[in-house]
N, C-alpha and C positions, 0 to 999 in steps of 0.2 A: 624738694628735689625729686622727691616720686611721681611728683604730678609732670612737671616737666619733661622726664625720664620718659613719662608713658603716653607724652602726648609732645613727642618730639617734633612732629609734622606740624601741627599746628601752634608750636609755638615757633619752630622757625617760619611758615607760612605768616604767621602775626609779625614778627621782624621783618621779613620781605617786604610785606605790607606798609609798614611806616617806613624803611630805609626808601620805599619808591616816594609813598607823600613826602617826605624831609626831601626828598633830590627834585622833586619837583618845584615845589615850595623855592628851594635856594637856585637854581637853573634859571626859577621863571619872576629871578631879580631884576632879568633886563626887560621883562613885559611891562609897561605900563598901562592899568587899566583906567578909561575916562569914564567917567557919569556923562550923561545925556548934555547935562545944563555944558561942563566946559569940552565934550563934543561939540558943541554947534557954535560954541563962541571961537575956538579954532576955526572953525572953518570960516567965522565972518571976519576975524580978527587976523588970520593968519593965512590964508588962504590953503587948509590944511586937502592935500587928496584924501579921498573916503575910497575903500574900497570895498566891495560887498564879495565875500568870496563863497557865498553861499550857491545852492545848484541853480539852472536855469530856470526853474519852476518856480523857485521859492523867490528869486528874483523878477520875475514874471508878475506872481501875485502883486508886488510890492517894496519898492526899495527907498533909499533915500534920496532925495531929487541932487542930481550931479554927480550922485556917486557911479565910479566906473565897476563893471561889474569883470569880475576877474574870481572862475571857481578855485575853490583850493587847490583840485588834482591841478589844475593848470599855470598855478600863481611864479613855481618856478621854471616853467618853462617859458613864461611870457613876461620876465622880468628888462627885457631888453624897450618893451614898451612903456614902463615907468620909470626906467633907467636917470631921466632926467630931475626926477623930483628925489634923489637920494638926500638931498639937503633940507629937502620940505618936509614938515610935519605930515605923516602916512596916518591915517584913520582907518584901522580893518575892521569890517563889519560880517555878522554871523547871523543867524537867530537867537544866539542865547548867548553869546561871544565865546565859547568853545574852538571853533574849528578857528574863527579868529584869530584867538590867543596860539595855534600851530601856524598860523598864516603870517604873525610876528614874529617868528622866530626864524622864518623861511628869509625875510626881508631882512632881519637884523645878519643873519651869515652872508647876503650879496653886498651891505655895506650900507643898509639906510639907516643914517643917525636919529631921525624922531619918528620912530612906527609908535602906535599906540591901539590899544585893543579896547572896541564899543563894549562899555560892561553891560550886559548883560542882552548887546545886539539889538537885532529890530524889534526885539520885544519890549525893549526899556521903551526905547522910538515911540512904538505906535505907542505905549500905555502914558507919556509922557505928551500925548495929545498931537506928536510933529506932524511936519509932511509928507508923505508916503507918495512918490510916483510909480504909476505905472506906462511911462513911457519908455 
């Protein structure tokens, strides 16, 4: 109880700390994350939209061919332009699926029933050997 006592700050810091991973963790029940292999069979199978909400550089380098490019700052203001596919299975793409997995949650609050977040983004992509356009 004296260790505690005397090191108040970082034990409630350590509780903050897991109450945010636990909220995240249970919050990010509605994310679904895909592997590479059933990424690409949605899209041949289901005709799933891909979207890359990475910046314009990093989609410049290199994206996945047909994917619409839509940055994160801008995903919800230009939601009127995918508006149509809120029935279609959504594929958000990142570099690492981070900004992604915020780019699903942006989509699940306007009403789209099958978003799903590229695990671990165009880095699974290229290392998984795919297509990489740069048009």
């Amino acid at each position: 109880m004296d260790f505690i006592q005397q090191n108040l700050i970082w034990v409630g810091l350590a509780a903050a700390s897991g109450g945010m991973l636990l909220w995240q963790i249970l919050s990010g029940a509605g994310r679904r994350n895909l592997s590479v292999g059933d990424a690409t069979l949605m899209m041949n199978r289901q005709d799933a939209l891909v979207i890359d909400v990475r910046e314009t550089a990093e989609w410049s380098a290199g994206h996945i061919p047909n994917a619409r490019h839509i940055a994160l700052g801008h995903l919800g203001k230009r939601l009127a332009e995918i508006e149509k596919h809120k029935d279609k299975p959504v594929i958000l793409v990142c570099a690492s699926g981070h900004r992604s997995g915020t780019g699903c949650g942006t989509l699940r609050k306007a009403g789209f029933q099958q978003v799903f977040n590229l695990h671990g983004g165009m880095r699974s992509w290229s290392e998984a050997g795919l297509p990489v356009s740069k048009k």
